[in-house]
N, C-alpha and C positions, 0 to 999 in steps of 0.2 A: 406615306410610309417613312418611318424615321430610317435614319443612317447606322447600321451596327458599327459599332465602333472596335479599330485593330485593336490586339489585344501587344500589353506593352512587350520590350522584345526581350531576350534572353543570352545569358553569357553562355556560347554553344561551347567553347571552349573549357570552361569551369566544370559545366556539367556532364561533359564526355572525361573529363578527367576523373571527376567524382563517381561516371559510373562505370568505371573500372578500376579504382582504387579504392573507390568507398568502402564501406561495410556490407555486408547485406540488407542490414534496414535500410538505409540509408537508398542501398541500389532499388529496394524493391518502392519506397516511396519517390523517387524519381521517376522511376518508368513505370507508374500510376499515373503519376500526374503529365509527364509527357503525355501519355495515352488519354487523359481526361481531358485534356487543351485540345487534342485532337476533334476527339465524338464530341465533346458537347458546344462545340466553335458552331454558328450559324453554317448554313450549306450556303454555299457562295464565295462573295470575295472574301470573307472573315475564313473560311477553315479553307476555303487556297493559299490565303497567305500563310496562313503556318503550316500547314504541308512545303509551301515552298522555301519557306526559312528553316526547314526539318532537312530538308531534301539540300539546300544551297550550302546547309552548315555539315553536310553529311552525317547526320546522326547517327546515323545506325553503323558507320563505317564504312560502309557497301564499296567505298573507291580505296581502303585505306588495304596498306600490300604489310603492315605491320602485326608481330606476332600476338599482340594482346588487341583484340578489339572489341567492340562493345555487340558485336555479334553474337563473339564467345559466352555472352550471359545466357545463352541456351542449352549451355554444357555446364552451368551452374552446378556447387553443391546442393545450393538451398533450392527446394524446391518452389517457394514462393519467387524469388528471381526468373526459375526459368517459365515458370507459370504467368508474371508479366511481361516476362521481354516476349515469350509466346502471342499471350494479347494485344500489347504493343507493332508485333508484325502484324500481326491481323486486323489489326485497324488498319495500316498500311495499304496490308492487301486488298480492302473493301475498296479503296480508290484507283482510277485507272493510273492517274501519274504517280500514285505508291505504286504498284504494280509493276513501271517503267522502271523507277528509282532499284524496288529489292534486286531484280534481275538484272541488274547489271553486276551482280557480286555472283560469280561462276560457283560459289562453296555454298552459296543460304540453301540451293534447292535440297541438297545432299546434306545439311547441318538438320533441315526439315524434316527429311527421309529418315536421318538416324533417332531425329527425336520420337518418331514416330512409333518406331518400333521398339523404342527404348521405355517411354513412359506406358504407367497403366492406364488402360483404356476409359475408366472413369475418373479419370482425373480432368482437369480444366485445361492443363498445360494439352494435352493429345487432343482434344474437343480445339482449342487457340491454332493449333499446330494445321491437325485438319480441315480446318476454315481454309487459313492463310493456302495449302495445297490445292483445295478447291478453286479460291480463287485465282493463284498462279495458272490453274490446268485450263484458263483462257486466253493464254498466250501460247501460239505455238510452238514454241523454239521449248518454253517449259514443260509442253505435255510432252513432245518427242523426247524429253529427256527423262519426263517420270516413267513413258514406256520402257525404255529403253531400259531402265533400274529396276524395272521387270515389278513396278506397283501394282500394277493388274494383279500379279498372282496372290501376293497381300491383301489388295481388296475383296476376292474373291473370297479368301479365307473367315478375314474378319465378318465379312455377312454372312457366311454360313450360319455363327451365331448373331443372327439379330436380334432375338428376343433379348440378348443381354445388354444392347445397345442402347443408350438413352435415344429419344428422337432427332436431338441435332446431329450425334454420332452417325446416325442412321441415314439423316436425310443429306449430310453432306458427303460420307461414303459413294452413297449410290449414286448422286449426282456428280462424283468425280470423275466413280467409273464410265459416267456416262459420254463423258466430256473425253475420255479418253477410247470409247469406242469408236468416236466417232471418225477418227483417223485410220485410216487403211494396218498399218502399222500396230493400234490396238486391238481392231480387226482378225489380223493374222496371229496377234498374243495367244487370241479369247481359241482363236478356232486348236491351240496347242493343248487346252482343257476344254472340249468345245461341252463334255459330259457335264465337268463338271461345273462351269461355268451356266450353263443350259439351268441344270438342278437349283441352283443357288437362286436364278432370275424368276424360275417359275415357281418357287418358295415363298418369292419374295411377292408375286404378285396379288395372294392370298392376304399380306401386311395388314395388321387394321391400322395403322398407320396410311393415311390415303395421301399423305403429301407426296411420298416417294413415289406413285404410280405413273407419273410424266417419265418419269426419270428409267423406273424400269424397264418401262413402254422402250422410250427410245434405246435403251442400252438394247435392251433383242432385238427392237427393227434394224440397227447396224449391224450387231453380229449377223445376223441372218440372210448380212447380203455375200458370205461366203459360202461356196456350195455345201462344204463339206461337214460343216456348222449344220444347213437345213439339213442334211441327211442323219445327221447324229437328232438332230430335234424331231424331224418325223419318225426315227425308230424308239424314240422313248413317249411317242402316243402325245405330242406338243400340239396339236391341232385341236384334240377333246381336254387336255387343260383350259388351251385359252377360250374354247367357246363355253367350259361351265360358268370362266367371268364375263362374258356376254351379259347372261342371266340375269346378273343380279348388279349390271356396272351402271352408272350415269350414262347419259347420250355421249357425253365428250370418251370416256374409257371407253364405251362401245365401237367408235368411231378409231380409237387409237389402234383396238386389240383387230379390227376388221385389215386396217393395212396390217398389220404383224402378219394375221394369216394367209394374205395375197402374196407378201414374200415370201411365207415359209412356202406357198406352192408355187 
């Protein structure tokens, strides 16, 4: 097995100057190519060390307490910037010790949040955006805080319309929510719209989209572990939903939707 070879190293300093003084071109082919050295680096020691020379040189600014940083390129005019510095975190966020690195900046998760509900839903920067929250919402200390920003009531909406969602939109939504029922805390969100919450899940499980059914599966076995939750779901007939998907599901769905109805009773 041959040796990948490092890749040579870079003036962290020049290029945190350049992208936040640069142009726009200029900023939006910088943070391509930072993003591209990233994904296309071997998995192993080649794309740890530049995560760790990303991370040692603070790219992103994530430690910096100063008024311009290269964060802000998410607040961008151009929308091609906030659209790769979006991608850019989201590469981040695919790694555990990116993961560590973003959250230690107390402003990204709430910079993520505004963007969220800022951009249009088909565009790539909201798709980059929603990844990157997705994978934050497997850190505790970061889901407690997207509950607490009251995203549940957000995500619940946006699914209402699925059909208009493309399938990443769709599959990383439901599995955010998912991630976020899982704490007692989203729990008690879900059970504040338990109706409507309930309607959206058992909408959803209909999907011909089949990737999301893990996802929705577990989003109602957690809600469902609150009483008040099962009694708004047995008075809107929840028990002769999930057994028409019985019917017609895989072994594995059959198996998921059987525990769903042992909780609901």
């Amino acid at each position: 097995m041959q040796d990948v070879p490092l890749l040579p190293s870079l003036d962290y300093e020049k290029l945190k100057k350049d992208l936040i003084t640069g142009n726009d071109r200029l900023k939006a082919f910088l943070l391509q190519a930072l993003r591209w050295r990233l994904t296309t680096s071997h998995p192993g020691e080649q794309r740890d060390t530049v995560l760790q020379a990303y991370i040692s040189n603070d790219l992103l600014d994530c430690h910096s307490n100063s008024q311009r940083t290269v964060l802000k390129l998410l607040h961008s005019k151009s929308e091609v910037v906030r659209q790769y510095m979006a991608r850019l975190i989201n590469a981040f966020a695919s790694l555990a010790e990116g993961r560590v690195y973003l959250s230690q900046n107390p402003m990204l998760l709430r910079m993520l949040e505004e963007r969220l509900k800022a951009e249009d839903k088909d565009s790539l920067t909201w798709e980059n955006v929603l990844g990157a929250l997705q994978k934050f919402s497997l850190r505790r200390a970061l889901q407690s805080a997207m509950i607490s920003d009251g995203l549940i009531f957000w995500l619940v909406d946006v699914l209402r319309d699925s059909d208009c969602l493309s399938d990443y939109t769709l599959e990383y939504s439901v599995a955010l929510l998912m991630n976020l029922c899982l704490r007692f805390t989203g729990k008690k969100t879900c059970a504040r719209i338990a109706n409507h919450v309930l309607k959206v899940l058992s909408d959803l499980l209909g999907h011909e989209n089949h990737e999301i059914q893990p996802y929705v599966n577990g989003a109602l076995y957690s809600i469902l572990a609150i009483p008040s939750v099962r009694e708004e779901a047995r008075a809107m007939g929840m028990e002769e939903i999930l057994r028409c998907f019985i019917k017609e599901g895989n072994a594995e769905m059959i198996r998921q939707i059987e525990f769903i109805i042992k909780q609901l009773n």
